[in-house]
LOSE-966302 format. One line per 8 residues: number of its first residue (from 1); their letters; for each residue x, y, z of N, C-alpha, C. Coordinates in steps of 0.2 Angstrom, whole numbers, plus 5000, padded with zeros to 4 digits. Layout:
! LOSE-966302
NUM = a = X,Y,Z,X,Y,Z,X,Y,Z  ... $
! end
This chain:
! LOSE-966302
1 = xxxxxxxx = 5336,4929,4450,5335,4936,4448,5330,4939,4454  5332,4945,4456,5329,4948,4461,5322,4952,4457  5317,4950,4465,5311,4953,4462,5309,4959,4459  5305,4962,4455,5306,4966,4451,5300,4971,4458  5300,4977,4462,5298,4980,4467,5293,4987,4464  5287,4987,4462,5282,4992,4458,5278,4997,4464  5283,5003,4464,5280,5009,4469,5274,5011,4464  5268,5014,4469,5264,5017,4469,5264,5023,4473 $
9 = xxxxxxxx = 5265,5031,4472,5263,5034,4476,5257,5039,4475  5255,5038,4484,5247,5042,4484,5251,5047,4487  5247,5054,4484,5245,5062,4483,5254,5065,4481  5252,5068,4479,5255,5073,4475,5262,5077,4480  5262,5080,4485,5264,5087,4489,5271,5085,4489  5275,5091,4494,5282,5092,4495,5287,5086,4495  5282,5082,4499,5288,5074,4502,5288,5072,4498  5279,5069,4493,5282,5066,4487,5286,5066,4484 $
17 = xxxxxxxx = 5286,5072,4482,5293,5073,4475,5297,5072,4478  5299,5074,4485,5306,5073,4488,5309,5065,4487  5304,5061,4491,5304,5052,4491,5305,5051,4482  5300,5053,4479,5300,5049,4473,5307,5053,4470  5309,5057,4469,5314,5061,4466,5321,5054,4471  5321,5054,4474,5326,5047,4476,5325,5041,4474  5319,5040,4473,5316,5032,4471,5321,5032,4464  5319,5036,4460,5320,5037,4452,5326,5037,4452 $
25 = xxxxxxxx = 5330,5041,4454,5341,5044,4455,5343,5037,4455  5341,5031,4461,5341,5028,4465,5339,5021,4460  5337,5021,4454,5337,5015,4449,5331,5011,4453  5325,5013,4457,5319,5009,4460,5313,5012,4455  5308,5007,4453,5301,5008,4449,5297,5010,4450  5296,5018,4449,5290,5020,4451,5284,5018,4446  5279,5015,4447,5274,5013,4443,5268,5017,4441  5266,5022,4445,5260,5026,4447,5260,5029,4451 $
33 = xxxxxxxx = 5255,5036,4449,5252,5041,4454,5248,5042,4455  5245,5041,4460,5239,5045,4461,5239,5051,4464  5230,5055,4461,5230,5060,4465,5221,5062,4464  5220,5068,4466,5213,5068,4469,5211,5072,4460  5216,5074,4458,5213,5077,4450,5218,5072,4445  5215,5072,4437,5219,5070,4433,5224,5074,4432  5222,5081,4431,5229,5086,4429,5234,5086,4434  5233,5086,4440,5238,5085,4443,5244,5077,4444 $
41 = xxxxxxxx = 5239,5072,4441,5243,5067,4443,5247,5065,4435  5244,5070,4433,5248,5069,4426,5253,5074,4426  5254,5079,4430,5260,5082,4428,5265,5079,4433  5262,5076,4439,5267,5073,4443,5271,5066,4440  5266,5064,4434,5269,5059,4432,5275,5060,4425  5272,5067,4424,5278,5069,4418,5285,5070,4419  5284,5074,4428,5291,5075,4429,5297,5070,4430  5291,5065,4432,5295,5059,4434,5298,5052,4431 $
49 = xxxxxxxx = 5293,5055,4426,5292,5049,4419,5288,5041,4422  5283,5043,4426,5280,5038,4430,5275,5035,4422  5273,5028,4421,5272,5026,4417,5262,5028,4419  5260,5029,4424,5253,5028,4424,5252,5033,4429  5246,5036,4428,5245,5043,4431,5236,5043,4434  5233,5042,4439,5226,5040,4441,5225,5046,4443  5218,5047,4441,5212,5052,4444,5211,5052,4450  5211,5044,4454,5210,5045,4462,5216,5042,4465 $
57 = xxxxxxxx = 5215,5041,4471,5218,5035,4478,5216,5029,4477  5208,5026,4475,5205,5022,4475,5208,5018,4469  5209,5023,4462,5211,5017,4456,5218,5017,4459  5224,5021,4462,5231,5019,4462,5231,5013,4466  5228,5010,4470,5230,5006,4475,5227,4999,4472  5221,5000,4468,5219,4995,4465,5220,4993,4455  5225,4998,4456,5232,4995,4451,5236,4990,4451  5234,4984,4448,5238,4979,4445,5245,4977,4448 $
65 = xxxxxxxx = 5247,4985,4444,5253,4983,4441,5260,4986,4447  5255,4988,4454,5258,4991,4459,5258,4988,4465  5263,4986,4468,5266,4982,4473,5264,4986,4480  5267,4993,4482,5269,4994,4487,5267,5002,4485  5264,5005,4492,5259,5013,4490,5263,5016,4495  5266,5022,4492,5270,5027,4497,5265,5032,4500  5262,5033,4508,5256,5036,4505,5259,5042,4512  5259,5047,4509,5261,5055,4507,5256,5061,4509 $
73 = xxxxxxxx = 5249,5058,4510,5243,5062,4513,5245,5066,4518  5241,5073,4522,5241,5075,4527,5240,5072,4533  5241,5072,4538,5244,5067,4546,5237,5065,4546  5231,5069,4544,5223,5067,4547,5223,5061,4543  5226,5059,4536,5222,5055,4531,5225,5049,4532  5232,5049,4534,5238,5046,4535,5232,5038,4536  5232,5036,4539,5227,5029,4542,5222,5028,4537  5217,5032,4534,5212,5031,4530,5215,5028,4524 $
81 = xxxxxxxx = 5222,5032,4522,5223,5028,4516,5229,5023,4518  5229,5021,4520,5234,5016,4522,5228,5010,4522  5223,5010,4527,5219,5005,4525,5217,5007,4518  5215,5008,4513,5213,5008,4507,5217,5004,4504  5223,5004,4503,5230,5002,4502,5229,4995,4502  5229,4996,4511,5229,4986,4511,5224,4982,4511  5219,4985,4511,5213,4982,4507,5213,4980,4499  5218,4985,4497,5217,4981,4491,5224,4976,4489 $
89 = xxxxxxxx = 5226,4975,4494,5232,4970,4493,5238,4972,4494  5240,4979,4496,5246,4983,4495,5250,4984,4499  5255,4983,4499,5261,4984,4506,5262,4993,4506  5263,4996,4511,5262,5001,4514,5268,5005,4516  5271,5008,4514,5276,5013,4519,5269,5022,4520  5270,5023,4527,5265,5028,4529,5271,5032,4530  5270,5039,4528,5275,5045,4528,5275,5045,4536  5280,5047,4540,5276,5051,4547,5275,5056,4546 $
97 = xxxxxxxx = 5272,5057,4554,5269,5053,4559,5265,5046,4556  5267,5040,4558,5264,5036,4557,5254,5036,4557  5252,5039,4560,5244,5041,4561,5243,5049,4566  5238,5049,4564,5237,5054,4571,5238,5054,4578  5235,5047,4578,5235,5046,4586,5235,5037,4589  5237,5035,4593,5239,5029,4594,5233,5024,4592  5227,5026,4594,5222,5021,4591,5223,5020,4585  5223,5026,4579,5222,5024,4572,5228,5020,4571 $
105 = xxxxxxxx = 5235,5020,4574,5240,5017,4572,5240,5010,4574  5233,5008,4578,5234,5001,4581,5229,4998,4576  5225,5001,4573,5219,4999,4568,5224,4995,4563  5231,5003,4560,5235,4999,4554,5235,4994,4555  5241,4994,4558,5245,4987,4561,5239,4982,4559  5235,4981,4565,5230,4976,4566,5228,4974,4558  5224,4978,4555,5223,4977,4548,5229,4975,4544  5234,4978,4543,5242,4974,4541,5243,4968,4542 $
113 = xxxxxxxx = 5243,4964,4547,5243,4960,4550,5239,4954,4548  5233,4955,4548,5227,4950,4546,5227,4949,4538  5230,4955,4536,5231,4951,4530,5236,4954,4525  5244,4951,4530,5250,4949,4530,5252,4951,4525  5253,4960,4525,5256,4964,4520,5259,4970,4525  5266,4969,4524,5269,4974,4527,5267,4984,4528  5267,4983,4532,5266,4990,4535,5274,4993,4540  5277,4999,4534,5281,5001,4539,5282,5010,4537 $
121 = xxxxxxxx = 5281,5012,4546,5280,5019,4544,5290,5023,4541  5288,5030,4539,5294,5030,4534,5297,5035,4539  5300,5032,4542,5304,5036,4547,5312,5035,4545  5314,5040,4539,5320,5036,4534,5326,5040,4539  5327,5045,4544,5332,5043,4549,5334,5037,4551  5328,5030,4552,5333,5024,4555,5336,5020,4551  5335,5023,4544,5340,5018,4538,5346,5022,4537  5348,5028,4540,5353,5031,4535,5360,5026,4539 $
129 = xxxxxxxx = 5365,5028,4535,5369,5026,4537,5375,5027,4544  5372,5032,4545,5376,5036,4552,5374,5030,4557  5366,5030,4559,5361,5027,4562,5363,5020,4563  5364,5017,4558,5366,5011,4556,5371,5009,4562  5377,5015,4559,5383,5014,4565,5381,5016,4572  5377,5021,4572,5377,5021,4580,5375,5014,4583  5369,5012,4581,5363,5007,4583,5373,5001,4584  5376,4999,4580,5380,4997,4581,5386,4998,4587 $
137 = xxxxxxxx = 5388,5004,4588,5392,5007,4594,5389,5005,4600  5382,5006,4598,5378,5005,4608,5377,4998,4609  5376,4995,4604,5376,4989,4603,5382,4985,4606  5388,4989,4605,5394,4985,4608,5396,4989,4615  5395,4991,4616,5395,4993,4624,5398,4999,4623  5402,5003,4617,5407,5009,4617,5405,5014,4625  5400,5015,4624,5397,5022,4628,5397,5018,4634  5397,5012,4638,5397,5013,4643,5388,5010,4645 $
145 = xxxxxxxx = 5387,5012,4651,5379,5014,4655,5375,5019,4651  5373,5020,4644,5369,5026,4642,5364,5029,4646  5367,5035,4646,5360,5037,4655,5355,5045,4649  5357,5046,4644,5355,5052,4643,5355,5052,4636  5349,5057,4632,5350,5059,4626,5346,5064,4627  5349,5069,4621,5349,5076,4617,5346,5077,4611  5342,5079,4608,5338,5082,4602,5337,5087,4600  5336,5091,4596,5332,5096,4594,5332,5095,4586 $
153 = xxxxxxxx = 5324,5095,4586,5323,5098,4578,5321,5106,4578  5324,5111,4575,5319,5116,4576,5323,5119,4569  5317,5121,4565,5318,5127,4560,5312,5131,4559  5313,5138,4554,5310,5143,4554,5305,5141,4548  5298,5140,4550,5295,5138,4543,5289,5145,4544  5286,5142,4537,5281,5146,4537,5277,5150,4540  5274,5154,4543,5270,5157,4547,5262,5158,4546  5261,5159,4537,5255,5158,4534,5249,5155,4538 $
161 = xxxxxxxx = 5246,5158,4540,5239,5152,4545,5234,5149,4540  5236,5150,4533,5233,5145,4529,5239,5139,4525  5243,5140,4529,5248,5133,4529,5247,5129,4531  5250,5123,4529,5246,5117,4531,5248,5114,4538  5254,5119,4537,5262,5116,4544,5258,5120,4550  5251,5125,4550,5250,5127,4552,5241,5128,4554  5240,5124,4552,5231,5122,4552,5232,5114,4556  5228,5117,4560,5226,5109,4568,5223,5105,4563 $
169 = xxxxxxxx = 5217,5106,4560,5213,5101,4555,5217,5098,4553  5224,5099,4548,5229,5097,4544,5233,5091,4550  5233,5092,4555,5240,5091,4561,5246,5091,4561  5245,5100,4559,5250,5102,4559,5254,5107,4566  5261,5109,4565,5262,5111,4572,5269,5107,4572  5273,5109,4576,5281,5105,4578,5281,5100,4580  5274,5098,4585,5276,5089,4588,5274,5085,4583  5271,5086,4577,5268,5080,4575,5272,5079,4566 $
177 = xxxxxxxx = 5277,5087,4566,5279,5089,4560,5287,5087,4560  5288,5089,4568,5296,5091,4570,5298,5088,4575  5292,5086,4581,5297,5083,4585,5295,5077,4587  5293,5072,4582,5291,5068,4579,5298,5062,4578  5304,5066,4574,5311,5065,4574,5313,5063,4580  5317,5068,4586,5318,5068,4591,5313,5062,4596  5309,5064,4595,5305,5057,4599,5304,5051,4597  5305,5049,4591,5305,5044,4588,5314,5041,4589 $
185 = xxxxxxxx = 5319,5046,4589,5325,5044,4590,5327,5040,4599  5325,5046,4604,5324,5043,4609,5321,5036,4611  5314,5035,4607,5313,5028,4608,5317,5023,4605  5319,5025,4600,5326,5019,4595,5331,5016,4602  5334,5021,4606,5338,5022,4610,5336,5019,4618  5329,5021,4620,5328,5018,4627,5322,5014,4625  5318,5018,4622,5311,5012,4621,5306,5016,4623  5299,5015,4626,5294,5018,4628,5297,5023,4635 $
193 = xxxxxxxx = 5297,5029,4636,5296,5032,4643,5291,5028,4649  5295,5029,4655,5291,5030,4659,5287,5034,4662  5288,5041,4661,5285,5047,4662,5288,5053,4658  5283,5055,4658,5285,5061,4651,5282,5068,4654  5284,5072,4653,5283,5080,4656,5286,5083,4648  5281,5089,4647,5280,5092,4644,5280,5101,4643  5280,5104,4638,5278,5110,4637,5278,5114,4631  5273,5116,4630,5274,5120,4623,5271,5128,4625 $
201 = xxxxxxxx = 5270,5132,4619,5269,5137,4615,5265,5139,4610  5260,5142,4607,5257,5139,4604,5255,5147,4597  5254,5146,4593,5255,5148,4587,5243,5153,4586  5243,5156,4581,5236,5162,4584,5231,5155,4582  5233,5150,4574,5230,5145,4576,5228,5140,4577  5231,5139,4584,5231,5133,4589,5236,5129,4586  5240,5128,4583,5245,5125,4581,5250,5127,4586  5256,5119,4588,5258,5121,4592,5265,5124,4588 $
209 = xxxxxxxx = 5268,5129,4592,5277,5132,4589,5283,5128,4590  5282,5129,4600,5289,5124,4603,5286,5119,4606  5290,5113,4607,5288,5109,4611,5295,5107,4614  5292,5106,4620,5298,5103,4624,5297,5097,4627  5300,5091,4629,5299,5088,4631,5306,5083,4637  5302,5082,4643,5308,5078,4646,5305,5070,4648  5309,5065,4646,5306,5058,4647,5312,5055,4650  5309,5051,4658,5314,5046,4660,5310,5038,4661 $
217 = xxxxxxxx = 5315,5036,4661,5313,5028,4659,5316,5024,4666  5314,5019,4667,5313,5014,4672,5321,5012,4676  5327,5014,4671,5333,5012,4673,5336,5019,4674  5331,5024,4677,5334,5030,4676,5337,5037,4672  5337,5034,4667,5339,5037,4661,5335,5041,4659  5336,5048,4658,5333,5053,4653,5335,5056,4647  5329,5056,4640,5330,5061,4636,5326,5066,4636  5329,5072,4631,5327,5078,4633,5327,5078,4625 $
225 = xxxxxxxx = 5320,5083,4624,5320,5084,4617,5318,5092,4616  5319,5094,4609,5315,5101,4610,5315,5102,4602  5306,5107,4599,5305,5106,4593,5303,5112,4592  5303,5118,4587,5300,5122,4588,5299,5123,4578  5294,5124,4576,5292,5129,4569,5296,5135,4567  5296,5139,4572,5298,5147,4572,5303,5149,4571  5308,5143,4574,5315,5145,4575,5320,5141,4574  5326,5143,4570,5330,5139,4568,5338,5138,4575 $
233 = xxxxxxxx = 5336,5131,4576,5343,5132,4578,5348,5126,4577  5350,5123,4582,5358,5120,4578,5355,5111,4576  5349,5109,4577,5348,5103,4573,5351,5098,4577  5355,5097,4581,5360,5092,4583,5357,5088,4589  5362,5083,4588,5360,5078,4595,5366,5074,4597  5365,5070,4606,5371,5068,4605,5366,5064,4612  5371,5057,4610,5370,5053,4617,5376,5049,4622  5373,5052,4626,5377,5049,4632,5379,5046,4636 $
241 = xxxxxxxx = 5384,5044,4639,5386,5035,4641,5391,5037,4648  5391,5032,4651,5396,5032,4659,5404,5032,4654  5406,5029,4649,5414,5030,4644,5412,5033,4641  5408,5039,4637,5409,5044,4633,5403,5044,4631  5402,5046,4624,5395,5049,4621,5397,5051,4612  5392,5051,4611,5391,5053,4602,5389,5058,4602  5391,5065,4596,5389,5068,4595,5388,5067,4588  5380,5071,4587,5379,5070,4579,5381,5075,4576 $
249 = xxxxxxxx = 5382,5077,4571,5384,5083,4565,5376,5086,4564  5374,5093,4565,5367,5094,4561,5370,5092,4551  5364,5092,4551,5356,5089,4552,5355,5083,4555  5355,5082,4562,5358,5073,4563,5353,5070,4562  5346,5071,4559,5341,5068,4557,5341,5063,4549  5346,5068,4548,5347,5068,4537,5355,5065,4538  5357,5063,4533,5363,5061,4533,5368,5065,4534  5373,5062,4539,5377,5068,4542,5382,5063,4545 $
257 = xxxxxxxx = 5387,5067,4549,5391,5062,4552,5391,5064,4561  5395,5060,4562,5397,5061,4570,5402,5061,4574  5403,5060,4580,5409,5057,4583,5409,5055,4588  5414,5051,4591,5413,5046,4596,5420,5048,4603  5416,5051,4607,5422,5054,4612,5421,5051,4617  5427,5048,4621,5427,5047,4627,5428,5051,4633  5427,5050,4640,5424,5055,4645,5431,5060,4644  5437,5060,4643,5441,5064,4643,5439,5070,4637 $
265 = xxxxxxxx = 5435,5068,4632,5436,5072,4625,5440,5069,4622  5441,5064,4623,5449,5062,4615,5441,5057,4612  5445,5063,4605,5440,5059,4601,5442,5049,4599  5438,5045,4598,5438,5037,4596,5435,5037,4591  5433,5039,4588,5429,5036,4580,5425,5043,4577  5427,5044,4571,5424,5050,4567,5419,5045,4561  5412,5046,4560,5409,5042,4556,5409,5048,4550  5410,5049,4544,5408,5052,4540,5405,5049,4532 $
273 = xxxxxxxx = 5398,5051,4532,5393,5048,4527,5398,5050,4518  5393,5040,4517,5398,5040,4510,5395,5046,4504  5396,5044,4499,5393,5049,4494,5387,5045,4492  5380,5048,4490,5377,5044,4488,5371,5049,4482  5366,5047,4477,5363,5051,4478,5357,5052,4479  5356,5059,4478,5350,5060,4481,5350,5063,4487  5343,5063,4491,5345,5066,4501,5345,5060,4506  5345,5054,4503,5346,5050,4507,5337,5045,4510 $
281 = xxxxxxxx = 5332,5048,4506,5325,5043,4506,5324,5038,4503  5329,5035,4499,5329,5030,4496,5330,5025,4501  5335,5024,4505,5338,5020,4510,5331,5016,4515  5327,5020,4514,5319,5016,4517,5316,5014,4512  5317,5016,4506,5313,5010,4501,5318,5004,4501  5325,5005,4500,5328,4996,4499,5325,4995,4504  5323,4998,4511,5323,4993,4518,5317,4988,4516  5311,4993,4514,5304,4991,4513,5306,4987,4507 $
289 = xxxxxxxx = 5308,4986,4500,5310,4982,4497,5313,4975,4499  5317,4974,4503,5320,4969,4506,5314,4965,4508  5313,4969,4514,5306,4965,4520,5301,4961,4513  5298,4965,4507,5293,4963,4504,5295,4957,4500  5300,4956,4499,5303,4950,4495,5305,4943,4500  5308,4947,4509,5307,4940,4511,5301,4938,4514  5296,4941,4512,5288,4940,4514,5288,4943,4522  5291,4948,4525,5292,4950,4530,5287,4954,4531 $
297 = xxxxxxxx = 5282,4955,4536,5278,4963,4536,5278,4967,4542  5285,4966,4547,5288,4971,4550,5296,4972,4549  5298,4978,4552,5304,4977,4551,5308,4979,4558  5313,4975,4557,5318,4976,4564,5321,4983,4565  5324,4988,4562,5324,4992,4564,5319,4998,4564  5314,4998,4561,5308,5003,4561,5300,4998,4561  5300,4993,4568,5295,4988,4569,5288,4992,4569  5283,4988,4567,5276,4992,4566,5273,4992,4574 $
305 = xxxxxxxx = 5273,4987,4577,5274,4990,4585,5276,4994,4586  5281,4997,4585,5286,5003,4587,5282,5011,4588  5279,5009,4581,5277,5017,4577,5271,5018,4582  5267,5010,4584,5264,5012,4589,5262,5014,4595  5268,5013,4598,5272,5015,4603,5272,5020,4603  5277,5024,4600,5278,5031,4598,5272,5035,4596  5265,5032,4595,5261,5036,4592,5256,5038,4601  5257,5031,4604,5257,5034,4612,5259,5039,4616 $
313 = xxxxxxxx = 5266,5040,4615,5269,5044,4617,5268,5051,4613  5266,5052,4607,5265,5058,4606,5259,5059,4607  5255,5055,4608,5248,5057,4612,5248,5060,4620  5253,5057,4625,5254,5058,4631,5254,5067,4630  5260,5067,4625,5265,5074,4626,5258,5077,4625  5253,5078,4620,5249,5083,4618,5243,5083,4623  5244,5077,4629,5238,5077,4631,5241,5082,4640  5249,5082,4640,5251,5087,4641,5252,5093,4643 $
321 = xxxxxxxx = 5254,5095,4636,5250,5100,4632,5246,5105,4629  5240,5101,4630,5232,5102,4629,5231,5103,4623  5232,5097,4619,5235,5100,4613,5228,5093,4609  5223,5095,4605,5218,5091,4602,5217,5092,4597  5217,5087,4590,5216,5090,4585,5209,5089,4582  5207,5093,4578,5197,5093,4578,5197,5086,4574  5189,5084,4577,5187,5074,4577,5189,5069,4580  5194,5073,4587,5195,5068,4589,5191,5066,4594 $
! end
């Protein structure tokens, strides 16, 4: 009989309910919530029919009856409750950005580690099932010599200077909200840069709007990413090979499909996602469910080394950039 898998999730906001509203669709056990009020964590518990509802962070993680803490906080808190977490025995999915900045994401890990509970950050692009097939295509040589890839996340969010997408304190801004995606994609693809060139734009509250970025790696190969708050544009990506290349369908971040063309254009493979429900966050809690059950506490496709890799590189890009957020 398979193990019975008891989410916890810390704080309340947007992703929450996004994640949990797929946990539930999706037939997974949300156990509890926590939040920093009762009344709040009781009404997040009502919509969702969560069985226990806590006043802080501190009693949800040291809940009995809760196996794994989905932890939901803004980018600064992201590490402080992740340790809290696994202090008190709990395996960890960390929303991204996996932490602010490479140091706090090496603390995770480290503390994860020592006491052998899974820490994986929720970068639920590498579990969707497009992804699955790409990682598979470049795996078999389709493309060829991969020399190149393409990204953009960019949409029209709020302007508000008391938003959160929009307050440095909070770390918010495109690199760490937006293009986060794209750069985490490129390293699935080539791995760490070997040098990184950079540019942004910036917003009245030091927050940043676009970011651009170009990274080439040691075989030559570069990706090019571009992020921006402001402006909505086509979301797509595509990468490319000495025999053809992939393109993604937008949202190529969220479930979507693609295609596989060779250098002439004759398409080779159309991938188009199954039906399922939900938007597709579910897909990294079975991953995280799996790992926890074979006592695993990294995962192959989204390794906790990884995240801190990637947490290097967005540090480079903002150092860049000029880009600091307050306490560091």
């Amino acid at each position: 009989m398979t193990a019975l898998i008891r989410w916890g999730i810390l704080a309340t906001g947007g992703i929450a309910h996004l994640f949990t509203h797929d946990l539930v669709q999706n037939g997974h056990t949300v156990q509890a919530v926590g939040s920093r009020s009762q009344a709040t964590a009781d009404a997040f518990a009502a919509e969702f029919a969560i069985p226990t509802a806590h006043a802080s962070y501190a009693a949800l993680v040291n809940d009995p009856e809760v196996d794994v803490i989905y932890v939901s906080t803004p980018h600064p808190f992201h590490a402080e409750h992740a340790a809290l977490a696994l202090n008190a025995g709990k395996h960890v999915l960390i929303e991204k950005p996996f932490a602010l900045n490479a140091n706090e994401a090496r603390q995770v890990v480290g503390l994860a580690a020592s006491k052998n509970l899974l820490v994986l950050e929720a970068m639920w692009t590498r579990f969707l099932p497009h992804m699955a097939r790409i990682r598979e295509i470049l795996a078999a040589g389709t493309l060829g010599d991969v020399r190149s890839l393409l990204a953009d996340h960019t949409q029209d969010l709020p302007d508000d200077p008391e938003h959160r997408l929009n307050a440095l304190a909070l770390g918010g801004g495109a690199l760490l909200d937006l293009g986060v995606y794209p750069i985490n994609f490129a390293h699935a693809v080539f791995g760490p840069p070997d040098t990184i060139l950079a540019s942004a734009s910036f917003k009245a509250t030091g927050a940043d709007a676009q970011v651009a970025t170009i990274f080439r790696y040691a075989g030559g190969q570069i990706a090019t990413t571009f992020s921006a708050s402001d402006t909505l544009g086509p979301t797509t990506a595509s990468i490319i090979g000495t025999h053809g290349r992939i393109d993604i369908d937008a949202v190529w971040y969220a479930p979507t499909g693609f295609r596989v063309l060779d250098t002439l254009g004759a398409v080779l493979e159309i991938f188009l996602p199954a039906e399922f429900t939900g938007r597709g966050m579910h897909f990294e809690a079975v991953a995280a469910e799996a790992l926890i059950r074979a006592g695993t506490i990294s995962s192959d496709v989204m390794p906790a080394e990884e995240s801190v890799a990637i947490m290097r590189t967005l540090d480079a890009v903002r150092a860049r950039i000029g880009l600091r957020y307050p306490g560091e």
